[in-house]
MMTF fields as JSON, N, C-alpha, C and O atoms, coordinates in Angstrom:
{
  "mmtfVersion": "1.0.0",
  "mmtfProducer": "UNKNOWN",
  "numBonds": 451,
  "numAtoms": 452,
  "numGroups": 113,
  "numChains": 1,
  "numModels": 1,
  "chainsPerModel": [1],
  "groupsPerChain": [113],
  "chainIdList": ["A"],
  "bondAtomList": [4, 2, 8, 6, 12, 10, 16, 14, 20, 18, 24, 22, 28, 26, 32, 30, 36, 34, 40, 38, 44, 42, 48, 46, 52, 50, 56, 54, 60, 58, 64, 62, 68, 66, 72, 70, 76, 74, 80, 78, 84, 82, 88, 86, 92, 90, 96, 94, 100, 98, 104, 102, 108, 106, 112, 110, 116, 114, 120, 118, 124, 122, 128, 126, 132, 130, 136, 134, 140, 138, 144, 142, 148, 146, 152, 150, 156, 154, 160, 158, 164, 162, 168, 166, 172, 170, 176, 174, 180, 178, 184, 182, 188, 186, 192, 190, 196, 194, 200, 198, 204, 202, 208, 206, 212, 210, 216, 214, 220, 218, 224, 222, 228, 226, 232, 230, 236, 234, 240, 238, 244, 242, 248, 246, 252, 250, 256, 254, 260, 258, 264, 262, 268, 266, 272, 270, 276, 274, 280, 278, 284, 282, 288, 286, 292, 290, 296, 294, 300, 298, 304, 302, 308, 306, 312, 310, 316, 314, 320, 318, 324, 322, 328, 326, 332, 330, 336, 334, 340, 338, 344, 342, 348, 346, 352, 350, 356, 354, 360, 358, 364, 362, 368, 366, 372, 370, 376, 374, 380, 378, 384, 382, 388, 386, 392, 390, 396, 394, 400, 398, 404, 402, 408, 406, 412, 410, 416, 414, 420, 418, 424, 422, 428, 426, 432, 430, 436, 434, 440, 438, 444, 442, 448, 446],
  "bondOrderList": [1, 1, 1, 1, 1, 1, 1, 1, 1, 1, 1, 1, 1, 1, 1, 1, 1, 1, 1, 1, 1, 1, 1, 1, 1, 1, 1, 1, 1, 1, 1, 1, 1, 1, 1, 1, 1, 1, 1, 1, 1, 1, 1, 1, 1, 1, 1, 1, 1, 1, 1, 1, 1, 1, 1, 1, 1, 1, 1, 1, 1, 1, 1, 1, 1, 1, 1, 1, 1, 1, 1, 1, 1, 1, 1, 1, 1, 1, 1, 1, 1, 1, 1, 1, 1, 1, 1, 1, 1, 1, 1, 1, 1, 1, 1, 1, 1, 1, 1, 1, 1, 1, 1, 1, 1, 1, 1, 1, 1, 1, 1, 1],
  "groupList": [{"groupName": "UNK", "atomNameList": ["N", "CA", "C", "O"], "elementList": ["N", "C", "C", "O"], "formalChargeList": [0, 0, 0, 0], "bondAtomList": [1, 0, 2, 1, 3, 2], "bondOrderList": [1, 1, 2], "singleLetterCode": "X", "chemCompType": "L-PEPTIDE LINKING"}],
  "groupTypeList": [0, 0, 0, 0, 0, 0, 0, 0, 0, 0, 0, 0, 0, 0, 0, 0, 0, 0, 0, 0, 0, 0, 0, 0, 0, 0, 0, 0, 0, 0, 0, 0, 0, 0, 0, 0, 0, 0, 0, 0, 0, 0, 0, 0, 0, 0, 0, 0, 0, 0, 0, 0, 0, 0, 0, 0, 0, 0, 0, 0, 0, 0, 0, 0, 0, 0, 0, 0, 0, 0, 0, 0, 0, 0, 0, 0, 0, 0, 0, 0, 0, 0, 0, 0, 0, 0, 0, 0, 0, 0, 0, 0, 0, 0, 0, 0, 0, 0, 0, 0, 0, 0, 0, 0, 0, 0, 0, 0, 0, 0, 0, 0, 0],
  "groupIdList": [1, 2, 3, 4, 5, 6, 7, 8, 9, 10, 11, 12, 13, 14, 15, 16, 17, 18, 19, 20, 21, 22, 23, 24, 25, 26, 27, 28, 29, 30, 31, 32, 33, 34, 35, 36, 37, 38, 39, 40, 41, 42, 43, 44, 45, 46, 47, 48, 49, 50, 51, 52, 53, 54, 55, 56, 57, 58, 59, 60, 61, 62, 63, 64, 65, 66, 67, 68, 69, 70, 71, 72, 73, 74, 75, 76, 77, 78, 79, 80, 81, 82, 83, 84, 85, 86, 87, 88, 89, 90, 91, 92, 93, 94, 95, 96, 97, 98, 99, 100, 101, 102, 103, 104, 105, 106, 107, 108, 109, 110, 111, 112, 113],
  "secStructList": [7, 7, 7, 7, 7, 2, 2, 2, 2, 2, 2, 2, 2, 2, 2, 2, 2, 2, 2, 2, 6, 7, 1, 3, 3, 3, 3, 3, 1, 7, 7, 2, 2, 2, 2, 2, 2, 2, 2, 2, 2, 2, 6, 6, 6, 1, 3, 3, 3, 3, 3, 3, 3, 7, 7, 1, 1, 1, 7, 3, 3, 3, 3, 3, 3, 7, 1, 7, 7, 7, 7, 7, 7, 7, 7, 1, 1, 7, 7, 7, 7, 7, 1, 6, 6, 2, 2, 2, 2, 2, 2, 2, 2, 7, 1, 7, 1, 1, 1, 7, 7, 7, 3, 3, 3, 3, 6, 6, 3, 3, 3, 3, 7],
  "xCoordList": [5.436, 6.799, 7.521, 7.439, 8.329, 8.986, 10.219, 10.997, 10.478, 11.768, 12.832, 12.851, 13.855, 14.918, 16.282, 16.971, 16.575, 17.773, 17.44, 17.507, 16.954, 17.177, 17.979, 17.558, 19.585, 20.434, 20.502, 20.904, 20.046, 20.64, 19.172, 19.391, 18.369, 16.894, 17.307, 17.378, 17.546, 18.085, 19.015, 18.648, 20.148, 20.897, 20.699, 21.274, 19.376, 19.452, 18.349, 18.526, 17.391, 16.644, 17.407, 17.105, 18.771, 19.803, 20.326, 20.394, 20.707, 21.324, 20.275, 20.639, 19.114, 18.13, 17.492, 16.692, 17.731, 17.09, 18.734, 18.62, 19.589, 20.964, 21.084, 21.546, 20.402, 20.462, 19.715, 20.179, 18.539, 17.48, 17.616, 17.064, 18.708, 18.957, 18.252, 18.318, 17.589, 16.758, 17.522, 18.671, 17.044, 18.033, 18.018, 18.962, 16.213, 16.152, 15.405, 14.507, 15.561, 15.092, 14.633, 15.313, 13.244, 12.635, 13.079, 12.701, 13.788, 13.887, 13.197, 13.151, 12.401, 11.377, 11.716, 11.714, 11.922, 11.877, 13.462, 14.405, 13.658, 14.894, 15.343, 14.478, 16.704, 17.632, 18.601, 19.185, 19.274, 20.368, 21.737, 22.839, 21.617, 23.017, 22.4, 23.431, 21.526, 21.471, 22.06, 22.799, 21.409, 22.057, 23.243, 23.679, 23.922, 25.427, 26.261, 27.398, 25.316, 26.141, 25.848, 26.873, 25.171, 24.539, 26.104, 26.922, 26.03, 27.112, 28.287, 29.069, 28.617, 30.06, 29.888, 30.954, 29.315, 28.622, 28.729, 29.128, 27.917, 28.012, 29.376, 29.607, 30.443, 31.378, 32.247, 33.262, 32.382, 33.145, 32.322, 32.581, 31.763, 30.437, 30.65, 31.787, 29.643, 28.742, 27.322, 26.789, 26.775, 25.722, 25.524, 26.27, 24.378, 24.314, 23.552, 23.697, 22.958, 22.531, 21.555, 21.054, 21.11, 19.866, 19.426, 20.056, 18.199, 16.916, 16.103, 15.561, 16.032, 15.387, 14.214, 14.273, 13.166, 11.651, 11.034, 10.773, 10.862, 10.104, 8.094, 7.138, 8.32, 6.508, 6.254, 5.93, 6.52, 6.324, 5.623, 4.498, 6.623, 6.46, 8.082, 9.009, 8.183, 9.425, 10.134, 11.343, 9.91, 10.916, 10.814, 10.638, 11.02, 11.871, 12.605, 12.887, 13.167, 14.234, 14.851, 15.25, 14.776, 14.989, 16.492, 17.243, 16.912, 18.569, 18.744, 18.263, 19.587, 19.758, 20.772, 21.625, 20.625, 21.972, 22.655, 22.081, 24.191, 24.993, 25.451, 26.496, 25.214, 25.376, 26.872, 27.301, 27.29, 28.677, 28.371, 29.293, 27.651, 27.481, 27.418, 26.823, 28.415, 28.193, 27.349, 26.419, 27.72, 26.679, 27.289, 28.515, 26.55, 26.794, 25.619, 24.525, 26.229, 25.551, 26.053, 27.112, 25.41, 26.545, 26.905, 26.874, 27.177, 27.733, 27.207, 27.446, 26.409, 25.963, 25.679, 25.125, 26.268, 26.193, 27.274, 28.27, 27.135, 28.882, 29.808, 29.552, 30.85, 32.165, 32.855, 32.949, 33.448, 34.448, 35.621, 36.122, 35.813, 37.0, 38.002, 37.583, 39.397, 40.473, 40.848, 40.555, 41.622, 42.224, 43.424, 43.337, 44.109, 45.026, 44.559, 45.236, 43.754, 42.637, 42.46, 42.2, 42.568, 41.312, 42.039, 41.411, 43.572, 43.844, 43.614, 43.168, 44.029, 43.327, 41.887, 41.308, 41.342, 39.892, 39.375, 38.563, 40.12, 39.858, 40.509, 40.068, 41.386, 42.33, 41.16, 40.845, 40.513, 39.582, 38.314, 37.776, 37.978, 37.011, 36.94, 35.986, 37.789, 37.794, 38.515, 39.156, 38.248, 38.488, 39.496, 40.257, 39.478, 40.575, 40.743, 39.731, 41.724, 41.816, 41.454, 40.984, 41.787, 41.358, 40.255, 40.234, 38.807, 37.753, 37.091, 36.703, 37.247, 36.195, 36.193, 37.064, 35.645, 35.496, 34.857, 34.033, 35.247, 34.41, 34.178, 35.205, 32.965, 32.538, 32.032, 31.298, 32.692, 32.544, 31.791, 31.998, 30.93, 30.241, 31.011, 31.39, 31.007, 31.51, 30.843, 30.064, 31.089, 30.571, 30.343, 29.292, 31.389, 31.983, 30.824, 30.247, 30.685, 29.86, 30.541, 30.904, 30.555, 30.924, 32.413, 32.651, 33.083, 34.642, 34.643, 34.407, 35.096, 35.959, 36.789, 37.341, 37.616, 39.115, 39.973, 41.149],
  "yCoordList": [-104.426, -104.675, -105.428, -104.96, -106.724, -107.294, -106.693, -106.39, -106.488, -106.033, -106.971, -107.552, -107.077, -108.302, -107.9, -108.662, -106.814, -106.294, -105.428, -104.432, -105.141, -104.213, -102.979, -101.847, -103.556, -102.729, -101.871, -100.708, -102.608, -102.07, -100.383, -99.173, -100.853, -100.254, -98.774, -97.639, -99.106, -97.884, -97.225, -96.157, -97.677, -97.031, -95.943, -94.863, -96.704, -96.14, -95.073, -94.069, -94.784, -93.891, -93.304, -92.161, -93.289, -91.941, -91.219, -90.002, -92.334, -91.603, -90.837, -89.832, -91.245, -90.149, -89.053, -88.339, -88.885, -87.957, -87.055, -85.833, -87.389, -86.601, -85.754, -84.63, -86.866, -85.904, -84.748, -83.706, -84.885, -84.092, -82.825, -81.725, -83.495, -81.711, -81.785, -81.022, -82.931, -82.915, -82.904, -83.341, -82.436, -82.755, -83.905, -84.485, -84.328, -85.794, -86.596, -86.172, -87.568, -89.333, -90.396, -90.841, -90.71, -91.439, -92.967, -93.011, -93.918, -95.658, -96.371, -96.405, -97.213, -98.294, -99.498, -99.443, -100.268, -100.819, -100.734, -100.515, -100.931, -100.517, -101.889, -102.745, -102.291, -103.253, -103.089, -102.012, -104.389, -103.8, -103.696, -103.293, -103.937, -104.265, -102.536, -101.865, -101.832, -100.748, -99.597, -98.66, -100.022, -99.146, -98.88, -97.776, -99.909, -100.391, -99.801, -99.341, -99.918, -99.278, -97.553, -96.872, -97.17, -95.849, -95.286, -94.408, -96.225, -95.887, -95.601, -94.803, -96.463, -96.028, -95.009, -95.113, -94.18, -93.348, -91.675, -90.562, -92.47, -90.866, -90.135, -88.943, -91.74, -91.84, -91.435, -91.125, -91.248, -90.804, -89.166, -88.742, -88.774, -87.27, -87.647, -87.414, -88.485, -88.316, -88.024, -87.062, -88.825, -88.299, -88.052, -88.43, -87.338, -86.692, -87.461, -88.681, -87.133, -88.137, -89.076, -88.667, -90.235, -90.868, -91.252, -91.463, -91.213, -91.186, -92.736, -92.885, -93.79, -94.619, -94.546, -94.209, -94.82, -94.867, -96.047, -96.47, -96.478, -97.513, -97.588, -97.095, -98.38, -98.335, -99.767, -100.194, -100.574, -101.923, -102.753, -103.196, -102.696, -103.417, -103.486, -103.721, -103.28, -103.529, -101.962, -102.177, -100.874, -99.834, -99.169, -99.55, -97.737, -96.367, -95.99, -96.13, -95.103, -94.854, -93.168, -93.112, -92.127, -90.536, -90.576, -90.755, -90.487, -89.747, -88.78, -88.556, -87.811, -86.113, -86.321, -87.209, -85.533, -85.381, -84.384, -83.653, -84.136, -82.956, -82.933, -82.284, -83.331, -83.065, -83.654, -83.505, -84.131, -84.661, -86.023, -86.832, -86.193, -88.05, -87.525, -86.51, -88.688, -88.183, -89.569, -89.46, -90.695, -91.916, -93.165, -93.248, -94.273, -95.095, -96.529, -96.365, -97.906, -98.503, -99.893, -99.932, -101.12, -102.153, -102.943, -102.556, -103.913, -104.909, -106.073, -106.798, -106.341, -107.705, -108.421, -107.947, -109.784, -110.636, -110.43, -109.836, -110.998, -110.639, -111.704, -112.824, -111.036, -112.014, -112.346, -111.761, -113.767, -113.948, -113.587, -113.799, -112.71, -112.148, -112.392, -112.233, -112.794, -113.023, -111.766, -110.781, -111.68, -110.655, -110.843, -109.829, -111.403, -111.522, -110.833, -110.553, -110.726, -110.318, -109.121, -108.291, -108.783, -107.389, -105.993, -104.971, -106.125, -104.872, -104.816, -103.938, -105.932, -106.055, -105.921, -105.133, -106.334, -106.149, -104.058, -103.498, -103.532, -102.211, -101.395, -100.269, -101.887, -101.246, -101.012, -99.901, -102.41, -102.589, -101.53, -100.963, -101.4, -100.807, -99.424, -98.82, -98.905, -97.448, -96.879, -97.578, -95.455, -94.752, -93.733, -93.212, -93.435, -92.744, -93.082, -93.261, -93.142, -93.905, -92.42, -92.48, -91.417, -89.871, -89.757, -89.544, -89.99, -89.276, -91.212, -91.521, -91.951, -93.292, -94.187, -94.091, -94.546, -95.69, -96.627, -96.693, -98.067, -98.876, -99.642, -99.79, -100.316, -100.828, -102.257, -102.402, -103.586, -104.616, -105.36, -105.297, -106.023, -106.772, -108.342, -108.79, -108.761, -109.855, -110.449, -109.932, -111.257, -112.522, -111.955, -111.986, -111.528, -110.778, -109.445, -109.264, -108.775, -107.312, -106.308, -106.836, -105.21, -104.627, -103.99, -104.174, -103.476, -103.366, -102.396, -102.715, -101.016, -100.039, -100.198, -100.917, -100.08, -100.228, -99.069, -99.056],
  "zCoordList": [64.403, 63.996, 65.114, 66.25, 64.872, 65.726, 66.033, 65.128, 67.224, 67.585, 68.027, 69.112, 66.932, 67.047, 67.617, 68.295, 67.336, 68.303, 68.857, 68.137, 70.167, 71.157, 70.825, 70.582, 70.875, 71.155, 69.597, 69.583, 68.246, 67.479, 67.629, 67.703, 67.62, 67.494, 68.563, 68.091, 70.078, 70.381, 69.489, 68.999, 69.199, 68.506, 67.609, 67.478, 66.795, 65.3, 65.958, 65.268, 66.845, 67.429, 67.754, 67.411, 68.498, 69.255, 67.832, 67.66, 66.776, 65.842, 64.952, 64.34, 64.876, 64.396, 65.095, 64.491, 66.133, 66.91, 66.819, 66.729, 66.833, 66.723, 65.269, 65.077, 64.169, 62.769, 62.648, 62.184, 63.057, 63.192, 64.062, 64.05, 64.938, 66.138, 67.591, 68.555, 67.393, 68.866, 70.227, 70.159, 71.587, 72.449, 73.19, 73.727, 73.154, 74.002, 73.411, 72.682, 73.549, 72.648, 73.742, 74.667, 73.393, 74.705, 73.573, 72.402, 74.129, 74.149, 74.717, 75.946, 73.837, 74.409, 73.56, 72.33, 74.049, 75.246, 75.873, 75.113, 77.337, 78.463, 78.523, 78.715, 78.374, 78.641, 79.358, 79.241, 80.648, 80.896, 79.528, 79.902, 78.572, 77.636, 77.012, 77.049, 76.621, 76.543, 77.438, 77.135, 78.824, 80.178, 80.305, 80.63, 80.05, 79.724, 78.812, 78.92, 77.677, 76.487, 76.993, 76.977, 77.222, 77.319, 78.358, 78.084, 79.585, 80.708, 80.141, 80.656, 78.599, 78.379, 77.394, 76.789, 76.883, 75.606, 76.498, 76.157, 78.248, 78.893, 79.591, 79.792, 79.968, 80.137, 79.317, 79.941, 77.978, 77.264, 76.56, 75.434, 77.12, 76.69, 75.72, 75.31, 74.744, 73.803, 73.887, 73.334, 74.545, 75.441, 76.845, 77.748, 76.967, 78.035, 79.331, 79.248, 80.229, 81.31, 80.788, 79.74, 81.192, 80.697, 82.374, 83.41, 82.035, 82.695, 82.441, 81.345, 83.383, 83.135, 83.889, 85.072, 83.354, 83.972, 83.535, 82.409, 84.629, 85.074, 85.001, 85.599, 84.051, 83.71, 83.305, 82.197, 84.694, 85.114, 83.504, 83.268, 82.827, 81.694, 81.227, 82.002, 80.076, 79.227, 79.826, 79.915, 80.148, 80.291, 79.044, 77.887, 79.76, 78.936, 79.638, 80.829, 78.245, 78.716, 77.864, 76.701, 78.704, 78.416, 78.014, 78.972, 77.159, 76.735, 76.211, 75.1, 76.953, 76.813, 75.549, 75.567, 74.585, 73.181, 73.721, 74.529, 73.333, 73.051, 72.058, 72.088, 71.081, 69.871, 69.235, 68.092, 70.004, 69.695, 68.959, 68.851, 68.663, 68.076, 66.802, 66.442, 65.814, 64.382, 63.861, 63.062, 64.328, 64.014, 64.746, 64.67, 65.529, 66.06, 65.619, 65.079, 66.031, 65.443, 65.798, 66.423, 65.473, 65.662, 64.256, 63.087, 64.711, 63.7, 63.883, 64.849, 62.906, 62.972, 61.533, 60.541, 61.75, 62.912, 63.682, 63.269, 65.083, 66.262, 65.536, 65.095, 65.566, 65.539, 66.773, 67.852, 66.194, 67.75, 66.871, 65.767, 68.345, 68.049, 69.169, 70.315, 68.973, 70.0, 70.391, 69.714, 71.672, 72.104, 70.891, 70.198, 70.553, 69.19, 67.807, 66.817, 67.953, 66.481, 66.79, 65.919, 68.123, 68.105, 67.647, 67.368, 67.612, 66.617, 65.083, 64.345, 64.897, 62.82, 63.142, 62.395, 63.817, 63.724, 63.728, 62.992, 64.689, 65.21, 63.794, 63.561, 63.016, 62.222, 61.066, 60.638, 60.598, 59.512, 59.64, 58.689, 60.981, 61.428, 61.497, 61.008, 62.015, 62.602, 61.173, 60.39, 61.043, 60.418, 60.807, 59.992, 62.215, 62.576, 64.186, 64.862, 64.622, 66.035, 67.188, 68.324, 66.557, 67.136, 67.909, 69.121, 66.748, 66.573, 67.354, 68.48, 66.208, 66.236, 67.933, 68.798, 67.955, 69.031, 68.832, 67.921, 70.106, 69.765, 70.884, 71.548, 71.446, 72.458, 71.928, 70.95, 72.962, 72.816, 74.021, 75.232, 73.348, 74.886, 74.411, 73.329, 75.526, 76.307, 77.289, 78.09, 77.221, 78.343, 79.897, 80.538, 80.23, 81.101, 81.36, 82.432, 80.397, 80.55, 79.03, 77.979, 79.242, 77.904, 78.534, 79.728, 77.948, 77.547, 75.758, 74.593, 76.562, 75.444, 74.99, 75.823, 74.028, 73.482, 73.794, 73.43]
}
């Protein structure tokens, strides 16, 4: 099986290992735009520490659950989106500004709302 998004492929492995109840989810292959996303995920406790291991190829990568994730994921294809746009954009999106979040990569690196 070809793997075409990285980031989405972790994703959908954290969010299945979260339905199921598990506490940890090994990711293969390791990216920095994963690491990244992971940094703002542990930063806000959804998940718990991750563990990268190095096995001089593509990478894994260990992520502890706490059970707080109800489902995460991206959007594709990316839109450009203006800093002018990005509240109609967040409004369309989110379901409740409380509970939801959302993480944007950029040129720059990634950026929370």
């Amino acid at each position: 099986m070809v793997c075409i998004t990285v980031l989405a492929d972790a994703l959908k492995s954290i969010n299945n290992a979260e339905k199921r109840g598990k506490r940890h989810v090994l990711i293969r292959p390791c990216s920095k735009v994963i690491v990244w996303f992971q940094s703002v995920m542990v930063k806000h406790c959804y998940i718990g520490k991750c563990e990268i291991i190095d096995d001089h190829r593509a990478g894994k990568n260990v992520v502890t659950l706490t059970g707080r994730l109800n489902k995460c994921g991206i959007i594709s294809p990316r839109f450009n989106v203006r800093t002018e746009g990005l509240e109609k954009r967040q409004n369309n999106l989110l379901l409740s500004h409380q509970f939801d979040f959302i993480v944007l990569t950029t040129s720059v690196g990634i950026m929370a709302h």
